[in-house]
C-alpha positions in Angstrom: 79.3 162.6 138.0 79.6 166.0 139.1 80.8 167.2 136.5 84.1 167.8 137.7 87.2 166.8 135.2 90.3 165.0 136.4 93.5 167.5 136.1 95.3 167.0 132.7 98.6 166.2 134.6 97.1 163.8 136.4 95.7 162.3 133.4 99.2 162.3 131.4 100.6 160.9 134.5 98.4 157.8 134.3 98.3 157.6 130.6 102.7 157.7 130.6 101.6 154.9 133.3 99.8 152.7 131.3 102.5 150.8 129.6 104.3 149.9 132.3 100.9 148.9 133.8 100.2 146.5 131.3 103.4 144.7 131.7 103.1 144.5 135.1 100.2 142.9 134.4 101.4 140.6 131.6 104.4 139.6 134.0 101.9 138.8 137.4 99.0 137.0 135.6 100.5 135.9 132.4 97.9 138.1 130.1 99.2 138.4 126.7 102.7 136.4 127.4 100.4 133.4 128.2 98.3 133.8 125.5 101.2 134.0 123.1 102.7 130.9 124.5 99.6 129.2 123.9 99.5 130.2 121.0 103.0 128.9 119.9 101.9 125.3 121.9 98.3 125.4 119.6 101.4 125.8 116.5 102.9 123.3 117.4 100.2 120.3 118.0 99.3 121.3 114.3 103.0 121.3 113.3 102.4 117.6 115.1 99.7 116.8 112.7 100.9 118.0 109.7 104.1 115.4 110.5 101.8 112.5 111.1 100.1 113.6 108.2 102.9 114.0 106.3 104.6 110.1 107.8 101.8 108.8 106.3 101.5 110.3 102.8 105.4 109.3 102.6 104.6 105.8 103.3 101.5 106.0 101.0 103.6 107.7 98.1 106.2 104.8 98.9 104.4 101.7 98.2 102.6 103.1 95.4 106.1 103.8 93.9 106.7 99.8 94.4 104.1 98.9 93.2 104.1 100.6 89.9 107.9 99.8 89.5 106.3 96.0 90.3 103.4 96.6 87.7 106.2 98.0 85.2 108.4 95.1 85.8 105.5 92.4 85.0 104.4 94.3 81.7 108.4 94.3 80.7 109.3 90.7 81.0 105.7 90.5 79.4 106.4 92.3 76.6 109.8 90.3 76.1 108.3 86.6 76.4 105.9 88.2 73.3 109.0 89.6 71.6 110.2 86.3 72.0 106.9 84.3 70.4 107.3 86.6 67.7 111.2 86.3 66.8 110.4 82.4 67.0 107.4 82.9 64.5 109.5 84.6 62.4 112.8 82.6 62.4 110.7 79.3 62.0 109.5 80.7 58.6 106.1 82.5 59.1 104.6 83.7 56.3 101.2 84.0 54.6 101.7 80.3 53.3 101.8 79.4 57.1 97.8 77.7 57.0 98.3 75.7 53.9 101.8 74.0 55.3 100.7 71.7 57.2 98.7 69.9 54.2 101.7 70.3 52.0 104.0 68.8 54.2 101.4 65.8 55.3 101.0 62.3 54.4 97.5 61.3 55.6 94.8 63.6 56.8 95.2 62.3 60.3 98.7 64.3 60.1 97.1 67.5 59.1 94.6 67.5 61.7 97.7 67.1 64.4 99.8 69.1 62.7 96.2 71.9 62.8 95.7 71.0 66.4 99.2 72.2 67.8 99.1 75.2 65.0 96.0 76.2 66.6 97.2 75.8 70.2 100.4 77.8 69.6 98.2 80.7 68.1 96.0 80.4 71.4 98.8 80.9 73.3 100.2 83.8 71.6 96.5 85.5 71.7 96.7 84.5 75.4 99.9 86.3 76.4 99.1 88.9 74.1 96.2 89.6 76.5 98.2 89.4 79.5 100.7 91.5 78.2 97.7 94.1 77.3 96.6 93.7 80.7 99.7 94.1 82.2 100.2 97.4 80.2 96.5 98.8 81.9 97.8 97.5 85.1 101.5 99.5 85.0 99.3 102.4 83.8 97.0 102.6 86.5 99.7 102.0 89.1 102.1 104.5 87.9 98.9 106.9 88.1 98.1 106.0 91.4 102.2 106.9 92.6 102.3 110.1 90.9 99.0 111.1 92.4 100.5 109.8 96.2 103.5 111.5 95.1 101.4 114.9 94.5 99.8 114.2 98.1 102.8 114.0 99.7 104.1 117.4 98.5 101.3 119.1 99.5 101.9 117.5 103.0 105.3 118.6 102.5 104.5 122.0 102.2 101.7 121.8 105.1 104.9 120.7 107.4 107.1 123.9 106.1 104.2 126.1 106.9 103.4 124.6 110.1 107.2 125.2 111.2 107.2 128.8 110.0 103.7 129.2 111.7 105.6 128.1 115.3 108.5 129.6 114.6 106.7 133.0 114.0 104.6 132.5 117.3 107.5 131.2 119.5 109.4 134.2 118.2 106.4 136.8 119.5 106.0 135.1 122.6 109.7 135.6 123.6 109.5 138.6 122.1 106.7 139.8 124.5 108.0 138.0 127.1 111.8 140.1 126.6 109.6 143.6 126.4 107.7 142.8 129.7 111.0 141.6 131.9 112.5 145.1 129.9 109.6 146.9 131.3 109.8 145.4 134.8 113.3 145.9 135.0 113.3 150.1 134.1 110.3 149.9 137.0 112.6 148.6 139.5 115.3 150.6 139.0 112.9 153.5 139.2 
């Protein structure tokens, strides 16, 4: 204030200082040590998350997978009771000439109406389990959709995890780090 300036000695002297200072500091009140362990404790309540996270997109991307291998299961023995209907069709004789035979083979109209009824029942059927087995096909679809897609989730949760752990690792690292520098520091003061 009155214009008078501090020596330049003196100012190199406290200047030189000033790192030694500051871990003092850091060593009595915790300053950037503590804020570095916090820090690497912060890292690692995410870390926590991302597992939890992670638990759960497993478990997701596992029953999904189950259920699609279920889905796919059902649409196979599907398919094969219909490859069955078919090979039976076809051994039995099916042909074009199917819809007249039961009028050739038939001795009284009352015959060809039974004979018409259980033709007609059969065919039902088959249009039946060829609609399940459509079904089934949709249903195997959307499941194996819905597995890869929990599968895709669980990578990404995967990945979240890895970079979580190199996130505390990194921090844990700088706070013992710090924490090494400042006992360094302290030490060269007392032995000053």
């Amino acid at each position: 204030a009155m214009g008078v300036r501090p020596r330049s000695d003196v100012v190199e002297l406290f200047q030189g200082a000033f790192g030694n200072v500051q871990a003092v500091g850091d060593a009595v009140k915790g300053g950037r040590i503590l804020e570095a362990t916090q820090d690497a404790h912060a890292a690692r309540e995410e870390l926590n998350e991302a597992k939890l996270a992670l638990q759960a997109a497993t478990d997701t991307a596992t029953k999904a997978k189950a259920d699609a291998d279920k889905a796919q299961a059902d649409y196979d023995a599907g398919r094969k009771d219909l490859a069955s209907v078919a090979q039976a069709a076809y051994r039995d004789g099916g042909s074009s000439l199917d819809v007249l035979t039961p009028y050739l083979e038939s001795d009284g109209l009352q015959q060809v109406a039974a004979k018409q009824s259980a033709m007609d029942t059969v065919s039902a059927q088959t249009a039946a389990k060829m609609q399940r087995v459509a079904a089934l096909e949709q249903v195997a679809a959307i499941m194996k959709e819905a597995a890869d897609n929990a599968r895709n989730e669980q990578q990404k949760a995967t990945e979240e995890v890895q970079a979580k752990q190199q996130a505390v690792q990194a921090k844990a690292d700088a706070a013992t780090a710090l924490k090494n520098q400042t006992d360094a520091r302290r030490q060269v003061l007392v032995e000053e």
